[in-house]
Biopython code that builds the backbone (N, CA, C, O; Angstrom):
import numpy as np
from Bio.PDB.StructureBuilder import StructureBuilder

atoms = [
    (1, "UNK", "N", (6.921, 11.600, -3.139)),
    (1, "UNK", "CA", (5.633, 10.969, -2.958)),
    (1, "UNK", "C", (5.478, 10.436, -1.540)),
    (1, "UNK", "O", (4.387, 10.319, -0.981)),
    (2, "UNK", "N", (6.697, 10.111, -0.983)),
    (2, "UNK", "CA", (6.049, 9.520, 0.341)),
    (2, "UNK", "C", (5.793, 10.317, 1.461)),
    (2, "UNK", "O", (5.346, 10.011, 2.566)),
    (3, "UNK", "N", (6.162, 11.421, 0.982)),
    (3, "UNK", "CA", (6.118, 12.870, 2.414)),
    (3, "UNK", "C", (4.515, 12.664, 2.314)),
    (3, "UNK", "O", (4.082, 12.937, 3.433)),
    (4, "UNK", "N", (3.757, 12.407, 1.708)),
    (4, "UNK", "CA", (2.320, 12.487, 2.023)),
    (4, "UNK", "C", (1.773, 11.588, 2.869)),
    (4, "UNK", "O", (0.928, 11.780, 3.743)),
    (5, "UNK", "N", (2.350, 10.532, 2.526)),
    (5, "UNK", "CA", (1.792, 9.338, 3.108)),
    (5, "UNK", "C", (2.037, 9.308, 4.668)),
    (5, "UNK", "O", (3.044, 9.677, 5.271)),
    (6, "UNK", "N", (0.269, 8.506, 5.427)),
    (6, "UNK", "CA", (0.113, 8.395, 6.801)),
    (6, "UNK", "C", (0.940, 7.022, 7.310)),
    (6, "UNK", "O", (1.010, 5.992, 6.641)),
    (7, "UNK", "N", (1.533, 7.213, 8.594)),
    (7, "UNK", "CA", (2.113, 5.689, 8.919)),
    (7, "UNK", "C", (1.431, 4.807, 9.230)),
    (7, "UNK", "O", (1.918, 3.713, 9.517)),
    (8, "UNK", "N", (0.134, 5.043, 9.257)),
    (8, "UNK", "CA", (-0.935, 3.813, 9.341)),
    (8, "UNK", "C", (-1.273, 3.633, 8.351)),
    (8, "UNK", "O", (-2.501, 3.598, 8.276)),
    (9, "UNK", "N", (-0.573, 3.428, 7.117)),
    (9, "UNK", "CA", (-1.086, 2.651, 5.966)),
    (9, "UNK", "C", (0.127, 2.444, 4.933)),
    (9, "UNK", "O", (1.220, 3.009, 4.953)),
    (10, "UNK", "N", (-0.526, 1.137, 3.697)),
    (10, "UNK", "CA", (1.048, 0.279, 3.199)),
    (10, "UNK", "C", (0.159, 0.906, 1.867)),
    (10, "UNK", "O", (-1.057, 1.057, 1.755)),
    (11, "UNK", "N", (1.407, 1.243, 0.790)),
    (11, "UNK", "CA", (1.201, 1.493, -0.178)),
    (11, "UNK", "C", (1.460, 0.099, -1.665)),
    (11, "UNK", "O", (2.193, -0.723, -1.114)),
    (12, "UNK", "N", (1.312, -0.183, -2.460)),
    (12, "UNK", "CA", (1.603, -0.363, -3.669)),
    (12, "UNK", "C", (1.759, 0.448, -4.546)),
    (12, "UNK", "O", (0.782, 0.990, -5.062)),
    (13, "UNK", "N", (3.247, 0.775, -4.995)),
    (13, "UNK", "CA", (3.785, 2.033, -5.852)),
    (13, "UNK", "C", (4.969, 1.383, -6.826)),
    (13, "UNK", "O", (5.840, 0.538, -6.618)),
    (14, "UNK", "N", (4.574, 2.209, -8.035)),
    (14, "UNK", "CA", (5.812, 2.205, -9.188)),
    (14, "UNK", "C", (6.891, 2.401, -8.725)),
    (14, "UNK", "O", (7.174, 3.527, -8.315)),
    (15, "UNK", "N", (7.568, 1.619, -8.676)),
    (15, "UNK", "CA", (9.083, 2.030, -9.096)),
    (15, "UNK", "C", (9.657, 2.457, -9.950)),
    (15, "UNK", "O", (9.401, 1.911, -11.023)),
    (16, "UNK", "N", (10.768, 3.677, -10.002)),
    (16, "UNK", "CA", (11.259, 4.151, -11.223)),
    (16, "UNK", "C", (11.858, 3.619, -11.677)),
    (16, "UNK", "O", (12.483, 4.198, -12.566)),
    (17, "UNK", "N", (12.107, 2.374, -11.493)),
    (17, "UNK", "CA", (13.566, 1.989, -12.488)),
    (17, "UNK", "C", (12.885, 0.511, -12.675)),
    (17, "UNK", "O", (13.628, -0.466, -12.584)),
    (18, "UNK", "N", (11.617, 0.340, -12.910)),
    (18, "UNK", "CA", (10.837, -1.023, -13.184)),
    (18, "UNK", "C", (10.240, -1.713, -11.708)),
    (18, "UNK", "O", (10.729, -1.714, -10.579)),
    (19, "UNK", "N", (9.121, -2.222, -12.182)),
    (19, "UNK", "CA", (8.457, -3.277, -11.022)),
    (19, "UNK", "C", (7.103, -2.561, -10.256)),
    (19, "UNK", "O", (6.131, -1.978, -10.736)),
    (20, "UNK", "N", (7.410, -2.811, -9.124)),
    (20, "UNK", "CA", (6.568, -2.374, -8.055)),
    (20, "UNK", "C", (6.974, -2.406, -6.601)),
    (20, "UNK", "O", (7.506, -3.467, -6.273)),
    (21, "UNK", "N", (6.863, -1.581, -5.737)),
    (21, "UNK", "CA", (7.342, -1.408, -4.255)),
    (21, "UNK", "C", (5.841, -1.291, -3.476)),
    (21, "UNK", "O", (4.860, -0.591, -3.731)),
    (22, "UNK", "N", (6.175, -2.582, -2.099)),
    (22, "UNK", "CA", (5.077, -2.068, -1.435)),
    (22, "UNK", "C", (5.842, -1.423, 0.131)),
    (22, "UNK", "O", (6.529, -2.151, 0.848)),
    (23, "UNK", "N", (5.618, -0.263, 0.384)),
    (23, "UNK", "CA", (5.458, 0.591, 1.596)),
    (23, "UNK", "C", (5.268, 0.855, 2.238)),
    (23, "UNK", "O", (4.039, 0.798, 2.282)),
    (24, "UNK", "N", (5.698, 1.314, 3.242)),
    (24, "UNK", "CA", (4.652, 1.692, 4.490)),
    (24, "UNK", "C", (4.819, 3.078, 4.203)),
    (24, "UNK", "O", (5.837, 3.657, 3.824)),
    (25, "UNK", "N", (3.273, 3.694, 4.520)),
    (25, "UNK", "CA", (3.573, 5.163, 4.911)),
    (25, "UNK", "C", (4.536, 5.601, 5.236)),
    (25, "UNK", "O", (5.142, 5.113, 6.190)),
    (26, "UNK", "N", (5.067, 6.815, 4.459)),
    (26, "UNK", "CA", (6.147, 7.670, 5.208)),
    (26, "UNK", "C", (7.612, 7.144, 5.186)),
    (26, "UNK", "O", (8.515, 7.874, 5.593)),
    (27, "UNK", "N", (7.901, 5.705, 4.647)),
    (27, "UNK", "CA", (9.157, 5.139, 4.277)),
    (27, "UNK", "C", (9.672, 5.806, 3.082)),
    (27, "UNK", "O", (9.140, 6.321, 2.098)),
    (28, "UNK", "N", (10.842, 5.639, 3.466)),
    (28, "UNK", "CA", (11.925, 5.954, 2.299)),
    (28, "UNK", "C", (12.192, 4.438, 1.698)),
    (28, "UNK", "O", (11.929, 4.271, 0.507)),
    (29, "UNK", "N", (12.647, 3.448, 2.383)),
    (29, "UNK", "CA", (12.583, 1.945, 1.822)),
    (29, "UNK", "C", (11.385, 1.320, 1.316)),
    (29, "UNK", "O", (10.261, 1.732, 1.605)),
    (30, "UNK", "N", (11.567, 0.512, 0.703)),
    (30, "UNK", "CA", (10.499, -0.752, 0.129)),
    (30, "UNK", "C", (10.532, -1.454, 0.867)),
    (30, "UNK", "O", (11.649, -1.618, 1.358)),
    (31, "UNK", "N", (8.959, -2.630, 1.635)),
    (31, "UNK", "CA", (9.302, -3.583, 2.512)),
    (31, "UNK", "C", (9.465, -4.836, 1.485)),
    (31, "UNK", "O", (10.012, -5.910, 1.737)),
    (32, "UNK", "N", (8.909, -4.470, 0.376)),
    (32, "UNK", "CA", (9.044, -5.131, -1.279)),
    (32, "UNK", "C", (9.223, -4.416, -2.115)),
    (32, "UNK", "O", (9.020, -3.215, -2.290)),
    (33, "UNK", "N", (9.861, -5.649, -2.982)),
    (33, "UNK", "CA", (10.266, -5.264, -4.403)),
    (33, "UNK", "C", (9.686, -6.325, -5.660)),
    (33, "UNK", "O", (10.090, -7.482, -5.769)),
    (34, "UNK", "N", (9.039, -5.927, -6.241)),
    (34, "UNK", "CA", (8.266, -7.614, -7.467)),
    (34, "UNK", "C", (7.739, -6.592, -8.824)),
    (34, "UNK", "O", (7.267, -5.478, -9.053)),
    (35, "UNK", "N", (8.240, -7.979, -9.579)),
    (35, "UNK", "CA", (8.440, -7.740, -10.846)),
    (35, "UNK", "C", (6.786, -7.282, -11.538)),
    (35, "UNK", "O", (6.623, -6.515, -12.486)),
    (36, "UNK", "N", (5.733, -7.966, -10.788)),
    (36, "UNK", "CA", (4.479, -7.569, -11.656)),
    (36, "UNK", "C", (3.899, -6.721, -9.961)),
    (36, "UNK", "O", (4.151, -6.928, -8.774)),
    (37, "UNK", "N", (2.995, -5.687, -10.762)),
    (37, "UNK", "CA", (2.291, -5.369, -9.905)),
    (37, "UNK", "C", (1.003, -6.434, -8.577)),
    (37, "UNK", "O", (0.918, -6.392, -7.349)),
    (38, "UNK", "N", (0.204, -7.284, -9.676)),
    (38, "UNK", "CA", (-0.164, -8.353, -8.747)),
    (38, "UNK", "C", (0.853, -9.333, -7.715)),
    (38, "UNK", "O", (0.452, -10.135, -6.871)),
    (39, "UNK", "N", (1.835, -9.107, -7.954)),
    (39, "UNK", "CA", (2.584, -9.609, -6.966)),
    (39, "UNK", "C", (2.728, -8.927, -5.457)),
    (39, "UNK", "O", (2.506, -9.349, -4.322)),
    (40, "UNK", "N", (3.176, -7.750, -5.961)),
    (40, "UNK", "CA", (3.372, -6.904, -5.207)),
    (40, "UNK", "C", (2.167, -6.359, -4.256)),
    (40, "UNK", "O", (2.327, -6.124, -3.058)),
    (41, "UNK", "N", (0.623, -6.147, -5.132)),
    (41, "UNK", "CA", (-0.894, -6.438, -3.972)),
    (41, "UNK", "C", (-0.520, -7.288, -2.972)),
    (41, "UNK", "O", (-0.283, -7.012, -1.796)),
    (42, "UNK", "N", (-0.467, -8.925, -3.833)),
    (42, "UNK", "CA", (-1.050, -9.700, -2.979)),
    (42, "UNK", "C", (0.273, -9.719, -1.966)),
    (42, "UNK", "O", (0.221, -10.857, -1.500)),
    (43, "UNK", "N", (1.254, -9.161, -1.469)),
    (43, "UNK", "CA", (2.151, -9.186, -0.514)),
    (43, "UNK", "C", (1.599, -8.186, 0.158)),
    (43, "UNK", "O", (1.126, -8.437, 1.266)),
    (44, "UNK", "N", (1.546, -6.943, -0.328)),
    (44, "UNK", "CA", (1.426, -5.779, 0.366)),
    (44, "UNK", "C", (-0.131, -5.903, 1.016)),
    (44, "UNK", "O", (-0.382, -5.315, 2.068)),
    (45, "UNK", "N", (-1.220, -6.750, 0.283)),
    (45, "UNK", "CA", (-2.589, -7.001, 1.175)),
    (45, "UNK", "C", (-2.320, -7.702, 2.347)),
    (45, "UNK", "O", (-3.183, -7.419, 3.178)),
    (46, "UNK", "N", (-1.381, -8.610, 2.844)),
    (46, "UNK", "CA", (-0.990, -9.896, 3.639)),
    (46, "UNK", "C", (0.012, -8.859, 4.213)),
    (46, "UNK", "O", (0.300, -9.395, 5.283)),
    (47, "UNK", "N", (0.590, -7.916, 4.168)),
    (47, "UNK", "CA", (0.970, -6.971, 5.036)),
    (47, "UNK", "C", (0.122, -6.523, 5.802)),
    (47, "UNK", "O", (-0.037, -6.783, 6.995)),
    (48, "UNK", "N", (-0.507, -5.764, 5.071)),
    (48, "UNK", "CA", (-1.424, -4.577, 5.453)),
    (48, "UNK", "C", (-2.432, -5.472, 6.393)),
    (48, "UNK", "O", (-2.511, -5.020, 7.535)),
    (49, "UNK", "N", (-3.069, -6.425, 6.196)),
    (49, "UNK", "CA", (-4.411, -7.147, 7.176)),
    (49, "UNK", "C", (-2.988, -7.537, 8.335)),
    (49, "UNK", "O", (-3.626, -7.751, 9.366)),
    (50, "UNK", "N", (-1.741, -7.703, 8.650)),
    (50, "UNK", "CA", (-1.468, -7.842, 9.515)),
    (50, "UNK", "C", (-0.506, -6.799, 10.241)),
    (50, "UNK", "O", (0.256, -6.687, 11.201)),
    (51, "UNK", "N", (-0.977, -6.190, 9.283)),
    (51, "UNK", "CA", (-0.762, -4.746, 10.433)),
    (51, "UNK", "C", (-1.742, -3.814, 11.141)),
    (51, "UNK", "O", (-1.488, -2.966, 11.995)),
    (52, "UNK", "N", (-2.986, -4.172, 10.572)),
    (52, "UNK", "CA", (-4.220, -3.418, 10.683)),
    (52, "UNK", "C", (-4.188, -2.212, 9.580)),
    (52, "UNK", "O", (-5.175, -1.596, 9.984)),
    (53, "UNK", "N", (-3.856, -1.678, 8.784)),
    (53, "UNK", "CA", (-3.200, -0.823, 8.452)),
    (53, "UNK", "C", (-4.241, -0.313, 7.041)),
    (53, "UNK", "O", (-4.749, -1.249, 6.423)),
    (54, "UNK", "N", (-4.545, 1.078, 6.555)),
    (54, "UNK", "CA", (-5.123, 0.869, 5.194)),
    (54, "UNK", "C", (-4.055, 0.831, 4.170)),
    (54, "UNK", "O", (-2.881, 1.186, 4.074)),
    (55, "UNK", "N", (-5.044, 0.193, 3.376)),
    (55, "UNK", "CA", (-3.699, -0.331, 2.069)),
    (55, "UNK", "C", (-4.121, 0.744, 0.639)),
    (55, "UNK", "O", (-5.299, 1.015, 0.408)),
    (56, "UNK", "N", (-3.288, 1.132, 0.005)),
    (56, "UNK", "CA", (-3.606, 1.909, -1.347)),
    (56, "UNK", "C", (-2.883, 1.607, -2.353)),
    (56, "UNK", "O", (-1.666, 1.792, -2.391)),
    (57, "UNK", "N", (-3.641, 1.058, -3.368)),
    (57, "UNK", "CA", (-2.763, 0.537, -4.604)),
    (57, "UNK", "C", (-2.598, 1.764, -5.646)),
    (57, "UNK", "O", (-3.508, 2.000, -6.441)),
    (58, "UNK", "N", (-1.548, 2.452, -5.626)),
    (58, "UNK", "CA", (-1.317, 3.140, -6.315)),
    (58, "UNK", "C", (-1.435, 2.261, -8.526)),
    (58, "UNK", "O", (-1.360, 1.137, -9.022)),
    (59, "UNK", "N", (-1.657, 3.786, -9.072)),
    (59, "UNK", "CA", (-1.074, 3.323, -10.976)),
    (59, "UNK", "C", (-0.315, 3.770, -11.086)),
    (59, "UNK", "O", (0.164, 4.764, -10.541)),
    (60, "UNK", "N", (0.017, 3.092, -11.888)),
    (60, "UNK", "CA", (1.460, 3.607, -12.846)),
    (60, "UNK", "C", (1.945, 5.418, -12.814)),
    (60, "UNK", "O", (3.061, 5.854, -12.530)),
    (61, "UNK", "N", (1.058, 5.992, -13.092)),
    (61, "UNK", "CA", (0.970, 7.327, -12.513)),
    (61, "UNK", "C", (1.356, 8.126, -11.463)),
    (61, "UNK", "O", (1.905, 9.227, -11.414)),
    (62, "UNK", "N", (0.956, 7.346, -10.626)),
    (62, "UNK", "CA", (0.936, 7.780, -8.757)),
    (62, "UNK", "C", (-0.075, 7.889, -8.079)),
    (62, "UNK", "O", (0.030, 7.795, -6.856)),
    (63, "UNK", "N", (-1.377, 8.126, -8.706)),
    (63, "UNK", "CA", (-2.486, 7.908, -8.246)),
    (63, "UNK", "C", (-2.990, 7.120, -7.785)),
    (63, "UNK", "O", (-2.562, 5.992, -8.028)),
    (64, "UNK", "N", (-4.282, 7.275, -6.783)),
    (64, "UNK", "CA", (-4.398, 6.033, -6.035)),
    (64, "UNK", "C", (-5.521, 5.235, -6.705)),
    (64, "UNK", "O", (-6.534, 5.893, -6.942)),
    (65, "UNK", "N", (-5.536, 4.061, -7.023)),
    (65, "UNK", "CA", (-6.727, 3.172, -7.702)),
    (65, "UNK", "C", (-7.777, 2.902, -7.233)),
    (65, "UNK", "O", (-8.897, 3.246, -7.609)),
    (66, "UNK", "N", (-7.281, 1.872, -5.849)),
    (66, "UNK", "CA", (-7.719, 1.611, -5.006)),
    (66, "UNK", "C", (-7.219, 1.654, -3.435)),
    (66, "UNK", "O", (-6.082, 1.865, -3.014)),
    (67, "UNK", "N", (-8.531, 1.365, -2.642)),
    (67, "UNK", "CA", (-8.131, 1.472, -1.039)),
    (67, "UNK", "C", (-8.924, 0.556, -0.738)),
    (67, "UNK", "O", (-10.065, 0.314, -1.130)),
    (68, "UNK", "N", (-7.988, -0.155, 0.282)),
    (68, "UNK", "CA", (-8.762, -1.120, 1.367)),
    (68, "UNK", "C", (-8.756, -0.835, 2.420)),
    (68, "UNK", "O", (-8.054, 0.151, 2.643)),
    (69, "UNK", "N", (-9.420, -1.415, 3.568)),
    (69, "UNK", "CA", (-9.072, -1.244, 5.177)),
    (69, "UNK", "C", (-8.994, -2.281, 5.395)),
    (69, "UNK", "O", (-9.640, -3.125, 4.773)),
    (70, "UNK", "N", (-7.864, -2.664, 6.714)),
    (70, "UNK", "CA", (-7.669, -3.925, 7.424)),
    (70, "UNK", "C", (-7.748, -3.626, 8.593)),
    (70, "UNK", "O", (-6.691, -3.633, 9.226)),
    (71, "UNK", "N", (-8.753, -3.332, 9.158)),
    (71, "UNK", "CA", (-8.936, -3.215, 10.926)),
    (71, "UNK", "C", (-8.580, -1.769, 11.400)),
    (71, "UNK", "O", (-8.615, -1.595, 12.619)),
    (72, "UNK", "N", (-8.224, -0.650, 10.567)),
    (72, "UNK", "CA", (-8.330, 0.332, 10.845)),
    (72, "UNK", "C", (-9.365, 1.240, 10.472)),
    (72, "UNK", "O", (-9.033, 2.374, 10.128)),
    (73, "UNK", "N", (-10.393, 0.962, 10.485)),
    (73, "UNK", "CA", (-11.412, 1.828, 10.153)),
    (73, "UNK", "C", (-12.206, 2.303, 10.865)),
    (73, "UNK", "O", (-13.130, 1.710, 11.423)),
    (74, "UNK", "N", (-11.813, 3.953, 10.955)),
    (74, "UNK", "CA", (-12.774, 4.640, 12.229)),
    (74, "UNK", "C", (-14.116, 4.741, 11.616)),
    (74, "UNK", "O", (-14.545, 5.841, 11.965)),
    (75, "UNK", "N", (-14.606, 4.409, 11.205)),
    (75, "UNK", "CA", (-16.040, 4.073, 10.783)),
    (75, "UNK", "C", (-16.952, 3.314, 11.588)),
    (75, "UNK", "O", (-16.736, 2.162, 11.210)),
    (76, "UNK", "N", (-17.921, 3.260, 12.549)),
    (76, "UNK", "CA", (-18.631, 1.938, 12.787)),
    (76, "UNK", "C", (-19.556, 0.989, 11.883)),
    (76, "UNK", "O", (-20.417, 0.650, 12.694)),
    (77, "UNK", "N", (-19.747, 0.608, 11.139)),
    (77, "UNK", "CA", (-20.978, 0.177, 10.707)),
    (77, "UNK", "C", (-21.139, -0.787, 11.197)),
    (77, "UNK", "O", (-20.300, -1.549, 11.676)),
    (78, "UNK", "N", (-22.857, -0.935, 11.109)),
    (78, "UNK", "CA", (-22.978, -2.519, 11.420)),
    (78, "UNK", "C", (-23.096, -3.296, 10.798)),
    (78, "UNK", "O", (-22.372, -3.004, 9.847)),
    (79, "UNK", "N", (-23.666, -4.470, 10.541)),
    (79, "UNK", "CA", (-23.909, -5.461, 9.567)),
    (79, "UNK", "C", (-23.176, -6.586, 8.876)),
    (79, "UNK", "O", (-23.753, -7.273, 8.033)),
]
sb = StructureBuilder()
sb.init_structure("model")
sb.init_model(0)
sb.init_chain("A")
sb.init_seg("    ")
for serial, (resi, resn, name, xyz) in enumerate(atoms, 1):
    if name == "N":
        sb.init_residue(resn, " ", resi, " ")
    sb.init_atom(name, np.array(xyz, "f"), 0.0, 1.0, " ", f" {name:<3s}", serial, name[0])
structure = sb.get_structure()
């Protein structure tokens, strides 16, 4: 799963052997390890806004749920 992943962005992912790991793109390590998944967001969001980085909360599955951006977004909008 992580050969996909870009290094500008932190994941929230299952662990196989229980919990949750949050990631950076393209790691083989966890920069975390926590027992509930909301744990593991709210670390990996407080990563990710200080890395600039987009964040993707993977399910249980592997799929992605959700996505945020923290200052990396080639997008302009205004407003």
């Amino acid at each position: 799963m992580a050969s996909n992943k870009k290094p500008g962005t932190h994941h929230v992912v299952p662990n196989s052997e229980g919990g949750w790991d949050v990631k950076r793109g393209g790691a083989q390590r966890a920069s975390g390890h926590f027992d509930t998944k909301q744990a593991a967001v709210d670390r990996g969001r407080e990563i990710s806004r200080n890395a600039h980085t987009e964040f993707k909360i993977h399910n249980r599955d592997g799929r992605i749920a959700q996505s945020d951006s923290h200052g990396n977004d080639p997008r302009n909008i205004k407003g």
